[in-house]
C-alpha positions, 0 to 999 in steps of 0.5 A, spaced: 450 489 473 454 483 474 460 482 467 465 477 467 471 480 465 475 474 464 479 474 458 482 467 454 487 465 452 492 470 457 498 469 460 500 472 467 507 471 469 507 466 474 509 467 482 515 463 485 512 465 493 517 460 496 521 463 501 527 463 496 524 465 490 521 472 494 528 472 497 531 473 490 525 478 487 528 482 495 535 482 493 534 485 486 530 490 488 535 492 494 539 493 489 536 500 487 533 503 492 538 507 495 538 510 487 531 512 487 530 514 493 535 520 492 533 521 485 525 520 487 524 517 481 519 512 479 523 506 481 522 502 474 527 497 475 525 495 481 517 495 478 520 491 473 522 485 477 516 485 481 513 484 475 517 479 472 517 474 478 509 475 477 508 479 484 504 485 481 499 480 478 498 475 485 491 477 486 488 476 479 482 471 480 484 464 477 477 465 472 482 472 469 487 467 469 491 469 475 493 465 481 489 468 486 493 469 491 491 469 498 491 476 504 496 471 507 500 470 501 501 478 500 502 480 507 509 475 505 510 478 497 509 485 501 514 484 506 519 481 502 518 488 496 519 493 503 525 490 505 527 490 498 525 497 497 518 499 499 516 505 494 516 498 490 512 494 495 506 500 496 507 501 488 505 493 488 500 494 494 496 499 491 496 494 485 495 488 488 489 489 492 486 493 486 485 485 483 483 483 489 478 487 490 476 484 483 476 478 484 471 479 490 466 484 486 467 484 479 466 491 479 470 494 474 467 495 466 469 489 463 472 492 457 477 496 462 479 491 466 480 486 460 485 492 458 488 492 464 489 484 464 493 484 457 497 489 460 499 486 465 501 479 461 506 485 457 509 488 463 508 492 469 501 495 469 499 500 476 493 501 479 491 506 484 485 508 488 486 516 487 483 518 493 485 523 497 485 532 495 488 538 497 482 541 502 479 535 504 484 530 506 484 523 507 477 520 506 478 516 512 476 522 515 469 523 512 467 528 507 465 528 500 471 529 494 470 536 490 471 531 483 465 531 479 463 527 474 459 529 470 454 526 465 456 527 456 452 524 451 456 518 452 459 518 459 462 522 464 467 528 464 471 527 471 474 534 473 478 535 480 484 535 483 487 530 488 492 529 492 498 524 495 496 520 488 502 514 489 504 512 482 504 518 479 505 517 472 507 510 472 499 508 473 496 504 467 489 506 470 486 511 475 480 508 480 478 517 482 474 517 488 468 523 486 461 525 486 456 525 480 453 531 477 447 528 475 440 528 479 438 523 484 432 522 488 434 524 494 438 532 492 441 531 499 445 525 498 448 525 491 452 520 488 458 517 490 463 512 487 469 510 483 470 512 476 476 508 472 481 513 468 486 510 463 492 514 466 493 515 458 487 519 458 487 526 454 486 532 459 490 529 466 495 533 469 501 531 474 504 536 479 510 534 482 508 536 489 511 530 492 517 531 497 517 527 502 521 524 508 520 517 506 518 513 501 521 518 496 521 514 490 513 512 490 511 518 487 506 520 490 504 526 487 498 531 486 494 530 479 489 534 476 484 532 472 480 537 466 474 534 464 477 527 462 473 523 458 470 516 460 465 511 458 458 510 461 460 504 465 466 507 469 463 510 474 461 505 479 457 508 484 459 506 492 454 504 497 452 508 503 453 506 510 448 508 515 445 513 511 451 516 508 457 514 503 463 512 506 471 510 501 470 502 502 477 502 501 480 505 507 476 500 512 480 495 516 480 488 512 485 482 511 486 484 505 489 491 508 494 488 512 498 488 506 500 495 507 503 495 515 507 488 511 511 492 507 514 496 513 515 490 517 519 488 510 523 495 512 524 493 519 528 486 516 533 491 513 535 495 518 536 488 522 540 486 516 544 492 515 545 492 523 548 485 524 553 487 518 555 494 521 556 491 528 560 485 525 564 489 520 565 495 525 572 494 529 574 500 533 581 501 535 579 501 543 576 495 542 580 491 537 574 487 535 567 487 532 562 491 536 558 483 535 561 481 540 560 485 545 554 484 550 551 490 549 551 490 541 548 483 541 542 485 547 540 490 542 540 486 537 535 482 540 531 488 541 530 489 534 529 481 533 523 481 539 520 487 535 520 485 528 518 477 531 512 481 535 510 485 528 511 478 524 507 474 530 501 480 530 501 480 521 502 473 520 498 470 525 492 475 524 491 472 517 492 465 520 487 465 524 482 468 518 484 462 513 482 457 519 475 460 520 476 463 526 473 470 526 473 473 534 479 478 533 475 482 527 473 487 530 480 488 533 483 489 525 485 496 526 488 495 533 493 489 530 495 494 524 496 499 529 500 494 534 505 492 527 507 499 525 508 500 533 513 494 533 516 495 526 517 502 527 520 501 534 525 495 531 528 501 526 529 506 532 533 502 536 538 499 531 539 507 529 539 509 536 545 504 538 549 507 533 549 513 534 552 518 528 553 512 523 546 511 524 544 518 521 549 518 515 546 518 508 553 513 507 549 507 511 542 505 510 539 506 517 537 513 516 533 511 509 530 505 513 527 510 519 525 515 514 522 510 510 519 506 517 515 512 519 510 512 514 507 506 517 503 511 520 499 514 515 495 509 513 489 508 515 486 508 520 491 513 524 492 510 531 488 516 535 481 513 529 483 506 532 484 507 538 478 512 539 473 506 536 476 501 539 475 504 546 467 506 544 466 498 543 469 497 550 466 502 553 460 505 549 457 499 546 451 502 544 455 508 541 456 502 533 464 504 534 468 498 531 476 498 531 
């Protein structure tokens, strides 16, 4: 059933999306990420400016008293948080299209969204959709999770263990994919959905698993949940496509491009920090900046050709969509693909010109490139796109999409 959530009077902290208001929220998140990246906790400084420049929030559907921002709109606040910090920027992805999906489907209990809005109007509030588990995997992959919701006399008890929770426990609520216990008309095809958990709730448990080459400061953890208790309304059943369930939200959308957008962000760091380590470095056999030398500034061009590729890719993508114009859907995946590749070679080439400099923790090169790298573990992996796209060329019959 369809519940409006709006929630009156509520003020939102209103986003300044110029390119000098998003310059400004970069900067100071910048400030902190070389300190969060190596201590690996939550980076609550840079969640805090993101939250006071109203970029946690963008989404929010005007009718909640939120400005609505569009795809294209977030692609921009997302560059600019991942070049800044990018643990931040996929804190605020996760967050942001947790609102956009409510602003299209209303999904959400009412009486927990409208939680959510209040605090969201008093400081930052994350949410995440908890997917992914230690057997399974990433469920872009197919299968069906191991947590159960089961029915009480008044809701659900969630149990399970997931994996690769990004937010840890920074998360003001949980979106756990899981299976419901209880019986359906067809025993062979069990229900399937998303059930809402305050991350508060009596009976969660983190487990800190996250050590990973990038995005340090993300959290990323594993978390348990031991008969969690929610209400009758939080588990919101998923629908099936060709005869069985799949997660909607791994499926390549406009609204998803905001995720390889925070990458492209990383790319604009390393072209940063390389354009002040060429000036600044004078070696004495030279006796001027690296700057000024034709091979310095031919990779320089390389990195702003790739960066400009990802952006033109990005960018454009979301364009064409506001304009109505639909023919390159089917070729999403593909473009997302084709943006991380670009973003991912635009960090190469500027810690491959420099050597040694380029691999020490002193300078930011080797956090940007650790960092990069986890464009590709985004859905969907570049062999899943590439495979579909191919079957719709090739095999048309076969139903493949790319």
């Amino acid at each position: 059933m369809t519940v409006s959530t709006a929630v009156a009077p509520l003020t939102l902290p209103v986003p300044d999306l110029s390119d000098d208001g998003l310059a400004a929220v970069t900067a100071e998140v910048a400030v902190t990420a070389e300190e969060y990246d190596r201590s690996g906790a939550v980076p609550t400084r840079g969640i805090e400016a993101a939250h006071r420049a109203g970029l946690l929030t963008a989404t929010v559907a005007q009718r909640d008293g939120g400005p609505g921002a569009s795809p294209l709109d977030v692609a921009r606040i997302l560059v600019a948080l991942g070049e800044g910090d990018p643990s931040v920027a996929l804190l605020a992805a996760n967050t942001l299209a947790t609102h956009a999906g409510q602003a299209t489907a209303r999904h959400w209990p009412a009486a927990a969204y409208a939680d959510l809005l209040r605090r969201s109007a008093d400081g930052p509030a994350l949410v995440n959709a908890i997917r992914a588990e230690p057997e399974l995997g990433a469920p872009a992959r197919g299968g069906l999770p191991a947590t159960v919701a089961r029915r009480t006399a008044d809701g659900w008890s969630v149990s399970g263990r997931k994996a690769y929770a990004t937010g840890g426990t920074a998360l003001a609520y949980h979106v756990v994919w899981a299976v419901a216990d209880e019986p359906h008309g067809d025993p062979g095809r069990p229900r399937v959905g998303h059930v809402v958990v305050p991350g508060g709730a009596s009976g969660i448990t983190w487990i800190d698993t996250w050590d990973h080459l990038g995005l340090r400061a993300s959290n990323t953890h594993d978390v348990v949940y031991d008969e969690v208790r929610v209400p009758d309304d939080a588990f919101i059943e998923l629908p099936r496509v060709d005869g069985v369930y799949r997660d909607l939200a791994t499926a390549t959308s406009p609204t998803s491009f905001g995720y390889p957008a925070l990458y492209v962000g990383v790319a604009r760091a390393a072209r940063s920090a390389f354009v002040r380590f060429a000036r600044d470095r004078v070696p004495t056999a030279l006796g001027r900046p690296i700057a000024e030398t034709d091979r310095i500034q031919a990779v320089a061009g390389e990195i702003d050709a790739q960066i400009a590729q990802a952006e033109a890719l990005l960018f454009g993508t979301l364009l064409r969509i506001e304009t109505g114009d639909t023919r390159h859907l089917a070729q999403l995946s593909l473009i997302k693909v084709q943006i991380g590749r670009s973003a991912v070679a635009a960090v190469q080439t500027a810690v491959a010109a420099l050597g040694n400099p380029a691999l020490s923790r002193h300078l930011p090169f080797e956090r940007h490139l650790r960092d990069v790298l986890c464009v590709r573990v985004h859905p969907p992996q570049e062999d899943a796109a590439l495979l579909a796209a191919g079957r719709r060329l090739l095999v048309p019959t076969a139903g493949g999409t790319a």
